[in-house]
Backbone as a printed PyTorch tensor [residue, N CA C, xyz], in Angstrom:
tensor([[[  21.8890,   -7.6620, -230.0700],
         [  22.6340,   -6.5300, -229.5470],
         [  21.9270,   -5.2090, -229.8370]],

        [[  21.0540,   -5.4460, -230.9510],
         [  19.8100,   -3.9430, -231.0790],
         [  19.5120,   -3.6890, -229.8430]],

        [[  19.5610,   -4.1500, -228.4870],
         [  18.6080,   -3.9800, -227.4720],
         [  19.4490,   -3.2180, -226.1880]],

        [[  20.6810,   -3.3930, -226.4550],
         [  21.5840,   -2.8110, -225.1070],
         [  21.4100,   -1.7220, -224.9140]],

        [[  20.3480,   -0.6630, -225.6280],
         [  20.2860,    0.9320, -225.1130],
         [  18.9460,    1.1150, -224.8260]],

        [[  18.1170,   -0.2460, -224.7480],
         [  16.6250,   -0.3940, -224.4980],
         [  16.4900,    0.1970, -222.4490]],

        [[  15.7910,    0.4720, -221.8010],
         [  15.3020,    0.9780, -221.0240],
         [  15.1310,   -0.3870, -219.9850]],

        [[  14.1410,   -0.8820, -220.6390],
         [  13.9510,   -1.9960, -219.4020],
         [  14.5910,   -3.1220, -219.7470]],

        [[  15.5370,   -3.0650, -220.4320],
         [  16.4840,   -4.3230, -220.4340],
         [  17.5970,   -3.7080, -219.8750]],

        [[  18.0640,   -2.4240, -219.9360],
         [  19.0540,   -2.0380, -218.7160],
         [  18.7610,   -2.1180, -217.2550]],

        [[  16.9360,   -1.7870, -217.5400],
         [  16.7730,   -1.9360, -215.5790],
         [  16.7090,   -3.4710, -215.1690]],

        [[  16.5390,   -4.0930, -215.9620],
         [  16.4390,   -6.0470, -216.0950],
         [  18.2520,   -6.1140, -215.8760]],

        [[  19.1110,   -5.9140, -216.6870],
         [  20.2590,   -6.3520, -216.3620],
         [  20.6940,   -5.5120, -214.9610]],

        [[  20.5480,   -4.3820, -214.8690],
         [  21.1150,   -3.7790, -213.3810],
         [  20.4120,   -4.8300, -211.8920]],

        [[  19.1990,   -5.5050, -212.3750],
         [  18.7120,   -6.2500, -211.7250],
         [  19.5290,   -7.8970, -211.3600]],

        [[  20.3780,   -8.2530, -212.3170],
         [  20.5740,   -9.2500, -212.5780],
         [  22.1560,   -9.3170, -212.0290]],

        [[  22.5320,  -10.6360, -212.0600],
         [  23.9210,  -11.3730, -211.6930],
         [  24.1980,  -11.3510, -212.9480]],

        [[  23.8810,  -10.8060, -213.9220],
         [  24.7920,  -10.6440, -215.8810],
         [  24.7750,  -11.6970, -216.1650]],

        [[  25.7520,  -11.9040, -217.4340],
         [  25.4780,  -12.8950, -218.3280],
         [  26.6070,  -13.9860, -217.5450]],

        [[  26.2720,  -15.0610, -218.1040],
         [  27.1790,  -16.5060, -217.4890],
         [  28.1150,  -16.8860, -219.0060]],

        [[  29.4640,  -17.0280, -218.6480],
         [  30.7240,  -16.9480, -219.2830],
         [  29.9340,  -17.4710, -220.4640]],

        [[  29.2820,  -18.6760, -220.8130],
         [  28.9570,  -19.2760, -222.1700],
         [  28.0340,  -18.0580, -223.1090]],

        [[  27.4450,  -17.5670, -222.1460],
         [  26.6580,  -16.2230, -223.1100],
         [  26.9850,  -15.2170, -223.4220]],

        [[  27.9450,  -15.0090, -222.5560],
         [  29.2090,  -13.9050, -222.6560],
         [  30.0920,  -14.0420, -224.2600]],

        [[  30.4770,  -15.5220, -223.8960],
         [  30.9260,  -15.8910, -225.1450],
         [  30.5170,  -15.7890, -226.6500]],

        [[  29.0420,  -16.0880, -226.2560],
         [  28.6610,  -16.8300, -227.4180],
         [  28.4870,  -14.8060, -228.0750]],

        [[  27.6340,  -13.9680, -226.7530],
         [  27.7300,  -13.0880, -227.6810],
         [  28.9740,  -12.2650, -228.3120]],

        [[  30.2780,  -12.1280, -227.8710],
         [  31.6200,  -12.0550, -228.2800],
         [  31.6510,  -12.6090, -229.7440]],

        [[  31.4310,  -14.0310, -229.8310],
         [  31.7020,  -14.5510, -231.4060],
         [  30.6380,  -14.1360, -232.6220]],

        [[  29.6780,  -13.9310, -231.6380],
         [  28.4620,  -12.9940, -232.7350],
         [  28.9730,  -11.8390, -233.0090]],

        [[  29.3980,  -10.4760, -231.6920],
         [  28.9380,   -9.6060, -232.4110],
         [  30.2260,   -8.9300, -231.5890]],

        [[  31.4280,   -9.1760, -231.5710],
         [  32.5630,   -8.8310, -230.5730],
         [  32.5960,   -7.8020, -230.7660]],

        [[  32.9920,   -7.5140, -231.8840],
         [  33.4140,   -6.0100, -232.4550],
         [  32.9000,   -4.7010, -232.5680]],

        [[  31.2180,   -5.0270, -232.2170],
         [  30.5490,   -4.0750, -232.1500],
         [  30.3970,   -2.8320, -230.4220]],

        [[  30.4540,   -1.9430, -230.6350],
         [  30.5490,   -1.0320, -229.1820],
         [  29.5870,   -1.8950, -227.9590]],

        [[  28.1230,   -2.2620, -228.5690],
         [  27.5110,   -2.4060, -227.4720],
         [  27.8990,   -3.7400, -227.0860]],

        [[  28.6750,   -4.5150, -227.5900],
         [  29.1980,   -5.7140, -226.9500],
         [  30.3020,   -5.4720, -225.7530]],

        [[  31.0310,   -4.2620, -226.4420],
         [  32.2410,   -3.7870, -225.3580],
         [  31.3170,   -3.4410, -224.2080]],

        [[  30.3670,   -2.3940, -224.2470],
         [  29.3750,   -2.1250, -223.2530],
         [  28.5930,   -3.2880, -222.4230]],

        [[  28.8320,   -4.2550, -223.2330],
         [  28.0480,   -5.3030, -222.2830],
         [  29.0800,   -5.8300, -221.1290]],

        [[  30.4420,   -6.3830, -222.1370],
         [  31.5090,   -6.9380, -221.3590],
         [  31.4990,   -6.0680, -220.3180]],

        [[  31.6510,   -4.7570, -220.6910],
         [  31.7410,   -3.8010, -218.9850],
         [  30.8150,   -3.5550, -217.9160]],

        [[  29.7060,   -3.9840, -218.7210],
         [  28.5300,   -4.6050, -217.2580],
         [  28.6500,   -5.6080, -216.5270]],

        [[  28.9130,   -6.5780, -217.5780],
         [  29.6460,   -7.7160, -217.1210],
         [  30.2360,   -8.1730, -215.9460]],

        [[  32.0700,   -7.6880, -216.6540],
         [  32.6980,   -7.3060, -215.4680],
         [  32.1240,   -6.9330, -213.7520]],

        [[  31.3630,   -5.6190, -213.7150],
         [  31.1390,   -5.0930, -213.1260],
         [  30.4710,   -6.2830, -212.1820]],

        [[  29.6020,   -6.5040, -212.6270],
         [  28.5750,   -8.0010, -211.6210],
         [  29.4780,   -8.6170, -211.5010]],

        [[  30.4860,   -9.2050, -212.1930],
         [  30.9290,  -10.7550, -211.8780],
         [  32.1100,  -10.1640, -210.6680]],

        [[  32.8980,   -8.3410, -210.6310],
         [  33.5440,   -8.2270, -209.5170],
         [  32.9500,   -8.2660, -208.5120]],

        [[  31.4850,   -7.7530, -208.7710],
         [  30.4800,   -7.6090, -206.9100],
         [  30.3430,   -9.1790, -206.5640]],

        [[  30.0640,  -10.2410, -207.6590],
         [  29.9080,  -11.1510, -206.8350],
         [  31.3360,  -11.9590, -206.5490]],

        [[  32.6050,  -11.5610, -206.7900],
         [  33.9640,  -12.1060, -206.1070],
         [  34.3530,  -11.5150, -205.0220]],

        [[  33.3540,  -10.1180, -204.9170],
         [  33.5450,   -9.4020, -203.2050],
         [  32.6170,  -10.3620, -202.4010]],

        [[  31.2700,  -10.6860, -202.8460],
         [  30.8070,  -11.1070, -201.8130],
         [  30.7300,  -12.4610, -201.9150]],

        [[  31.7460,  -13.4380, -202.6700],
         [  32.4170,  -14.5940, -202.4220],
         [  33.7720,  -15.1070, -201.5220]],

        [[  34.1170,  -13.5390, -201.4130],
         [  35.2720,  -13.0480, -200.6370],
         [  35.0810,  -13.0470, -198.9210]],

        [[  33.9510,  -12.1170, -199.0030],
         [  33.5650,  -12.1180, -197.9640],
         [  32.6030,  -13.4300, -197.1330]],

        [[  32.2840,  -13.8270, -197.7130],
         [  31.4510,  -15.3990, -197.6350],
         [  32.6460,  -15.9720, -196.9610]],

        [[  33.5970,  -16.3500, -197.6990],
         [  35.2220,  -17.2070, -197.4110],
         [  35.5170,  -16.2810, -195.6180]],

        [[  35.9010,  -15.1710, -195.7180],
         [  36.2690,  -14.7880, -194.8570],
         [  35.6580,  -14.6470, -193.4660]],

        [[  34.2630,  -14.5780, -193.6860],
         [  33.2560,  -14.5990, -192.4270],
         [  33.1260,  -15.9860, -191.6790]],

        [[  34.2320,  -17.1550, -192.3720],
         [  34.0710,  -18.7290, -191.8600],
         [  35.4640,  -18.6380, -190.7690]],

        [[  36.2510,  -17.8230, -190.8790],
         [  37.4980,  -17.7970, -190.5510],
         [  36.7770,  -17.7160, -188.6880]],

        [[  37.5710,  -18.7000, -187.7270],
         [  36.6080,  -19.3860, -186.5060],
         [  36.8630,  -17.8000, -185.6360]],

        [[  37.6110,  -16.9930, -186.3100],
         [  37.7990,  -15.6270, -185.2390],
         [  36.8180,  -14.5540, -185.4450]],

        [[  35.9050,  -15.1560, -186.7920],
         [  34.6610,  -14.0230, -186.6060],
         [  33.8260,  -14.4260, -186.6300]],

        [[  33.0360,  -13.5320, -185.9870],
         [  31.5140,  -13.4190, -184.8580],
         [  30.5430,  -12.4890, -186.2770]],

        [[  30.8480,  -12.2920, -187.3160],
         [  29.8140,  -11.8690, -188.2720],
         [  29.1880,  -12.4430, -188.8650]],

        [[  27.9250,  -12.2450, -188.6060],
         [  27.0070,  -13.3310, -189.6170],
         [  27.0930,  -12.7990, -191.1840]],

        [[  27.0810,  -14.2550, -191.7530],
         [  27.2540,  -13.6740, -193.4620],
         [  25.6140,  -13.3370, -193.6020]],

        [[  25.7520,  -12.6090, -195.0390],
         [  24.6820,  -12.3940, -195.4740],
         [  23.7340,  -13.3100, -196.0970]],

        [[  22.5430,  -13.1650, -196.6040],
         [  22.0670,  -14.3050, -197.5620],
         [  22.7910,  -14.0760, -199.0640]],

        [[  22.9810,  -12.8860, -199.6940],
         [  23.3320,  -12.5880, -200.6760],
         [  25.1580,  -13.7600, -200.5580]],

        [[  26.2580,  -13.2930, -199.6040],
         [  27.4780,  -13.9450, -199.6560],
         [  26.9890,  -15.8230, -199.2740]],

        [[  25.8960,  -16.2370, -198.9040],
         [  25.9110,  -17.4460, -198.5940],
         [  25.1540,  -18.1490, -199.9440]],

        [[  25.1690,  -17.1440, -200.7210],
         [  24.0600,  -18.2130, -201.6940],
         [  25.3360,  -17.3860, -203.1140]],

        [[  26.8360,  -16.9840, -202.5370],
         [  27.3940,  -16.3510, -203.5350],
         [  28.1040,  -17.5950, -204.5750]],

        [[  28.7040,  -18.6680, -204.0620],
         [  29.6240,  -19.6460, -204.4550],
         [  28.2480,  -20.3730, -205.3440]],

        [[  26.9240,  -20.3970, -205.5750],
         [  26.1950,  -21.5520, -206.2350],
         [  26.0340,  -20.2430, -207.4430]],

        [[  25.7340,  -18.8160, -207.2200],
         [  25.9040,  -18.1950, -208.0710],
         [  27.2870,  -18.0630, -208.9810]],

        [[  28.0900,  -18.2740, -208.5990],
         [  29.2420,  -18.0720, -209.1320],
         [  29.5390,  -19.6070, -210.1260]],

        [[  29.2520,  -20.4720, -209.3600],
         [  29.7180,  -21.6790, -210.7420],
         [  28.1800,  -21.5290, -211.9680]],

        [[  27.1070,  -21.0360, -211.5460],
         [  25.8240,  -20.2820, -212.6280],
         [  26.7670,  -19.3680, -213.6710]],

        [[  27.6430,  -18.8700, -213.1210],
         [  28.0340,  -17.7070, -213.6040],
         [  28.8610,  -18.2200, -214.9400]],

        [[  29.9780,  -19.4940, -214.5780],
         [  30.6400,  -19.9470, -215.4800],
         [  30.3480,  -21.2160, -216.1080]],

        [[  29.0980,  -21.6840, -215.5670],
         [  28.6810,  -23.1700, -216.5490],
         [  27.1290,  -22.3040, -217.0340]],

        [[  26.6410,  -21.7770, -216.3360],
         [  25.0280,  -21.4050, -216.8830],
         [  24.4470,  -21.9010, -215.9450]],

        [[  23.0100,  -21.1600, -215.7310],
         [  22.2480,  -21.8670, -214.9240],
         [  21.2750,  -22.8780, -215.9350]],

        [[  20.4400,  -23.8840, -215.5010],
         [  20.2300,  -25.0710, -215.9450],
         [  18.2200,  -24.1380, -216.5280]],

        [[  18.2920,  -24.7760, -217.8180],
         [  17.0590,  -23.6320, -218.0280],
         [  16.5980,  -22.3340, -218.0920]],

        [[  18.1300,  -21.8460, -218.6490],
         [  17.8770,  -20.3170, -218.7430],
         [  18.9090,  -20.6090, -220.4740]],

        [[  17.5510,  -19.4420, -220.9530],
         [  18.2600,  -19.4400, -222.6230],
         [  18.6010,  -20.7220, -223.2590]],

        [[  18.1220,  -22.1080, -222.9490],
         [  18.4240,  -22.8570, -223.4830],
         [  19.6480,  -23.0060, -223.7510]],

        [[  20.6250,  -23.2280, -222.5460],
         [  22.0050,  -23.6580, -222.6120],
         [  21.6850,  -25.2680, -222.0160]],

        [[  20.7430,  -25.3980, -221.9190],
         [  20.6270,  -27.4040, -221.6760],
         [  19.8750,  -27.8910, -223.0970]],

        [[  19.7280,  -27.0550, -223.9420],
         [  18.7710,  -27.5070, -225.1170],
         [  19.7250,  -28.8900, -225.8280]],

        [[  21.0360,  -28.8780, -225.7090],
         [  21.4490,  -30.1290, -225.7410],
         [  21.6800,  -30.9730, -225.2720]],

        [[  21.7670,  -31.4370, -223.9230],
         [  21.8120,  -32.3560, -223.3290],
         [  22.7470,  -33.3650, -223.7480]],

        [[  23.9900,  -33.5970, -223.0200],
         [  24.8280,  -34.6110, -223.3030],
         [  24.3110,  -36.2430, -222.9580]],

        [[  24.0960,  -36.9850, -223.7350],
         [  23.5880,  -38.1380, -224.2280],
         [  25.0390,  -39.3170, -224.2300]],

        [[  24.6660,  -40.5350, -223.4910],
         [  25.8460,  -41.2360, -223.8850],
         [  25.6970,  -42.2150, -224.5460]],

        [[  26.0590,  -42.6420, -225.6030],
         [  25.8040,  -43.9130, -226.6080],
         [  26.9070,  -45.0910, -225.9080]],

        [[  25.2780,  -46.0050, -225.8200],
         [  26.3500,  -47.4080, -224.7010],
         [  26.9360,  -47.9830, -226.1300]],

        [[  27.9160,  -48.4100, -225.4310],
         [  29.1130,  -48.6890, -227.0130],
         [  28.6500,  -49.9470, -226.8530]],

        [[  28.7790,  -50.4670, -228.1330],
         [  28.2780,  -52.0520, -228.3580],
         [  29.6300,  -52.5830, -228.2500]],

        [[  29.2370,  -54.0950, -227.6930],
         [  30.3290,  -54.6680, -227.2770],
         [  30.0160,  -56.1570, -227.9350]],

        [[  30.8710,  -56.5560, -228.6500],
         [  30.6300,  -57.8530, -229.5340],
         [  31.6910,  -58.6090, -229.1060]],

        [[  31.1500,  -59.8810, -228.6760],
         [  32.4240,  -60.8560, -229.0040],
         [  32.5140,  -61.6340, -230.2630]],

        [[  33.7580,  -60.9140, -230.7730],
         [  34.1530,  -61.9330, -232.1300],
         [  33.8230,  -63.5390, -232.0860]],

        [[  33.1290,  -64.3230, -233.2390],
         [  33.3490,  -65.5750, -232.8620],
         [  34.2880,  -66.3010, -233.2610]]])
């Protein structure tokens, strides 16, 4: 959180779709209480409302009475948006664990 008044990590996040709910989180339980966390949440926010407008509008441009072509930004909005609340796959090492399934042993008693 030293970094939220850094220069090119503000022009990097103004660049960006923000953080995805798990990083959101995770930084909340680190460092909630501190201002630049509030400052982040409100960047936050801010991206995750632009992309429910243009998930909005995505939805609404299917409706068979309009003749508007969606954008690329609203057609590629719904794969951003579940990024948004699971993570994207290889960013920050939110797959560094990998769910693993242990085949259950199965014995027949003799």
């Amino acid at each position: 959180m030293t970094f939220i008044d850094d220069g090119d990590l503000t022009a990097a996040y103004a660049r960006s779709d923000g953080l995805c709910v798990p990083h959101l989180f995770a930084v909340l339980e680190h460092d909630g209480e501190r201002r630049e966390a509030r400052a982040l949440v409100d960047r936050t926010r801010e991206k995750w409302a632009r992309l429910g407008q243009e998930i909005s509008s995505f939805v609404s441009k299917h409706d068979y009475r309009n003749h508007e072509p969606y954008t690329q930004a609203e057609a590629a909005s719904y794969a951003r948006a579940f990024e948004m609340l699971a993570g994207a796959k290889s960013v920050f090492g939110n797959d560094r664990h990998p769910r693993t399934s242990t085949p259950v042993s199965r014995t027949i008693p003799s």
